[in-house]
DRENPA-3360 file (N, C-alpha, C; in nm, 2 decimals, always signed):
BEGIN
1 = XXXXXXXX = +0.32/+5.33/+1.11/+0.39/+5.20/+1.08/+0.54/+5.22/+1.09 ~ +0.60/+5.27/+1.01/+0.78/+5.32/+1.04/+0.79/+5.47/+1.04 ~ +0.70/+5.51/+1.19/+0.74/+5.65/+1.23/+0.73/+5.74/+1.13 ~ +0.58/+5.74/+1.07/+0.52/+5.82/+0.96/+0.52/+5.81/+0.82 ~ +0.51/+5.71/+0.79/+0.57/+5.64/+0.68/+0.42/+5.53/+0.67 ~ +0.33/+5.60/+0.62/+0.17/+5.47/+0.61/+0.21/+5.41/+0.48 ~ +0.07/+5.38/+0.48/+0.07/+5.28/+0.32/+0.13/+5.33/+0.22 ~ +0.01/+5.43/+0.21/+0.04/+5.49/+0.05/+0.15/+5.55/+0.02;
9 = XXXXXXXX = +0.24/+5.61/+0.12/+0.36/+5.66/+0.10/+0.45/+5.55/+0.06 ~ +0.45/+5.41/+0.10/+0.52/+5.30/+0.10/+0.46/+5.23/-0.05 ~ +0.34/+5.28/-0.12/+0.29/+5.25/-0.23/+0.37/+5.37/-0.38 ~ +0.37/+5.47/-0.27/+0.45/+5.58/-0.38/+0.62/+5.54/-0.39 ~ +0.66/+5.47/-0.27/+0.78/+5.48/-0.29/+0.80/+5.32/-0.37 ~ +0.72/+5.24/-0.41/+0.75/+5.12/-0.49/+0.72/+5.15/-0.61 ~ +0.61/+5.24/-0.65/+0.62/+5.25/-0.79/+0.71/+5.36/-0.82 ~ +0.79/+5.44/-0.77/+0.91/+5.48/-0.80/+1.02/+5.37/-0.83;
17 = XXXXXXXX = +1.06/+5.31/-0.76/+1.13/+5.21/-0.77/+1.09/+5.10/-0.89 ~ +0.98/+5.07/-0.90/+0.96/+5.00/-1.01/+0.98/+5.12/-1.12 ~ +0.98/+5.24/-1.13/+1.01/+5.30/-1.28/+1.15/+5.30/-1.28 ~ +1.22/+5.33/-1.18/+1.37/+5.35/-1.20/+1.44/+5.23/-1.17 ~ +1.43/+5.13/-1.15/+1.49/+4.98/-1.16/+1.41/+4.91/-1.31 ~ +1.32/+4.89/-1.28/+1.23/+4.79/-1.39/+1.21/+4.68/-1.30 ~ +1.09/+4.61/-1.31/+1.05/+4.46/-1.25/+1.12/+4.40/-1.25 ~ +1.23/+4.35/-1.36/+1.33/+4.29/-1.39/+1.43/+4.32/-1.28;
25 = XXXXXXXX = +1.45/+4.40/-1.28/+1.59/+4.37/-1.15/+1.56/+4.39/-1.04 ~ +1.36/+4.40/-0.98/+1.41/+4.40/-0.87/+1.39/+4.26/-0.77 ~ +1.39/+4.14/-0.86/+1.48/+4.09/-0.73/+1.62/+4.00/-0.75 ~ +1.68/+4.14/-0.80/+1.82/+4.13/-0.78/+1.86/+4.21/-0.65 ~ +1.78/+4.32/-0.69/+1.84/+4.42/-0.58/+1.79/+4.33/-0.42 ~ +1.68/+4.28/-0.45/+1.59/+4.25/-0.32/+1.71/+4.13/-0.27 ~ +1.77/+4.04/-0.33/+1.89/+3.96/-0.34/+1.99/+4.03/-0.28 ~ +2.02/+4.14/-0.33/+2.14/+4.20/-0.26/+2.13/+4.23/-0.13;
33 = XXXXXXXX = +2.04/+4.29/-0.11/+1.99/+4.36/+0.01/+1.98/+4.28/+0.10 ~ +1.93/+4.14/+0.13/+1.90/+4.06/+0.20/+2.04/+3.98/+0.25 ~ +2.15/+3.98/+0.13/+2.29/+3.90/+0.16/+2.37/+3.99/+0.21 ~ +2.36/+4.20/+0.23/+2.39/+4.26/+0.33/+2.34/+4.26/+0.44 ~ +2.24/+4.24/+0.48/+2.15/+4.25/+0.62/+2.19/+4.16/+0.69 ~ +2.23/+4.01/+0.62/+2.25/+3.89/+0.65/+2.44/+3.88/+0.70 ~ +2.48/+3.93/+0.62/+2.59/+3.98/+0.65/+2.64/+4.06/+0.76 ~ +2.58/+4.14/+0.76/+2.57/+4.28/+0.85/+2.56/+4.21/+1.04;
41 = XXXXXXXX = +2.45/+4.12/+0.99/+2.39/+4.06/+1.15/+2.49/+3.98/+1.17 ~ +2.59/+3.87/+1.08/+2.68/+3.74/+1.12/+2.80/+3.83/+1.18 ~ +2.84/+3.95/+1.15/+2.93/+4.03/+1.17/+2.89/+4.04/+1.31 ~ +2.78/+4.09/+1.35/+2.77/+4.14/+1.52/+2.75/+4.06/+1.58 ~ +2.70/+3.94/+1.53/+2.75/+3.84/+1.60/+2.85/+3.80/+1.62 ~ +2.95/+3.74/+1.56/+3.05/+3.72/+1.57/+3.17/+3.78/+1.66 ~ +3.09/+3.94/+1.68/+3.21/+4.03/+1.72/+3.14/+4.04/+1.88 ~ +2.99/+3.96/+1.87/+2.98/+3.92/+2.04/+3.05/+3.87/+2.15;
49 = XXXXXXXX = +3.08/+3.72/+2.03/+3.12/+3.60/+2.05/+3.22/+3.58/+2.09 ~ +3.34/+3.70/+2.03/+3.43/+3.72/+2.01/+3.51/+3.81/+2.20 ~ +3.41/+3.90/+2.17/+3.43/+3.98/+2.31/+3.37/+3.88/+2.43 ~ +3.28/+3.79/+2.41/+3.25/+3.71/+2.54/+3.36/+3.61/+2.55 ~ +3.46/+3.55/+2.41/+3.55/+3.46/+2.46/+3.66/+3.52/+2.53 ~ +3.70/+3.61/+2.48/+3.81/+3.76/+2.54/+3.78/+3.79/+2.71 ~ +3.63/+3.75/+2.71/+3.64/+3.80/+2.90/+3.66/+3.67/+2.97 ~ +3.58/+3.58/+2.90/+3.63/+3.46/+2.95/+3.83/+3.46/+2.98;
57 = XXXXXXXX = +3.84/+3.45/+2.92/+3.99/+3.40/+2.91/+4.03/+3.53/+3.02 ~ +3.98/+3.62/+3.00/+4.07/+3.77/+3.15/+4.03/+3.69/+3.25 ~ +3.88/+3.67/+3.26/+3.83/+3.55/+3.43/+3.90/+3.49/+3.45 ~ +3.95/+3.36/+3.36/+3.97/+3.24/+3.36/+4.17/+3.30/+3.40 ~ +4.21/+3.37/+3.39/+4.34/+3.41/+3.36/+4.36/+3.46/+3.57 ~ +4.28/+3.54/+3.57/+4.27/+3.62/+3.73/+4.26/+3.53/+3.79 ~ +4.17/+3.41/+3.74/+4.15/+3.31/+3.89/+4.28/+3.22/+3.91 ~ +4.36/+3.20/+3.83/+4.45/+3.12/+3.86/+4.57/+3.17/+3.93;
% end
């Protein structure tokens, strides 16, 4: 599944997590986690967007 990582290991590693967080926060954490990831991706986007407007403008600059 994630390069050795089956079920039950992914079953050991949530009831660890549920002892050391508590049910209660975890979907805070799960909250967080998702408004970094989300974050994380608008970032590399942006910094695509960013470098495709930058070549535009060198083209657009040479041809004239």
């Amino acid at each position: 599944m994630f390069g050795g990582i089956g079920m039950p290991e992914l079953i050991v590693i949530l009831v660890i997590v549920l002892i050391i967080f508590g049910a209660n926060k975890l979907p805070q954490i799960g909250e967080g986690l998702g408004k970094g990831i989300r974050n994380f991706k608008k970032a590399t986007k942006e910094k695509e967007e960013i470098e495709h407007k930058d070549k535009e403008n060198e083209n657009s600059g040479e041809k004239k």
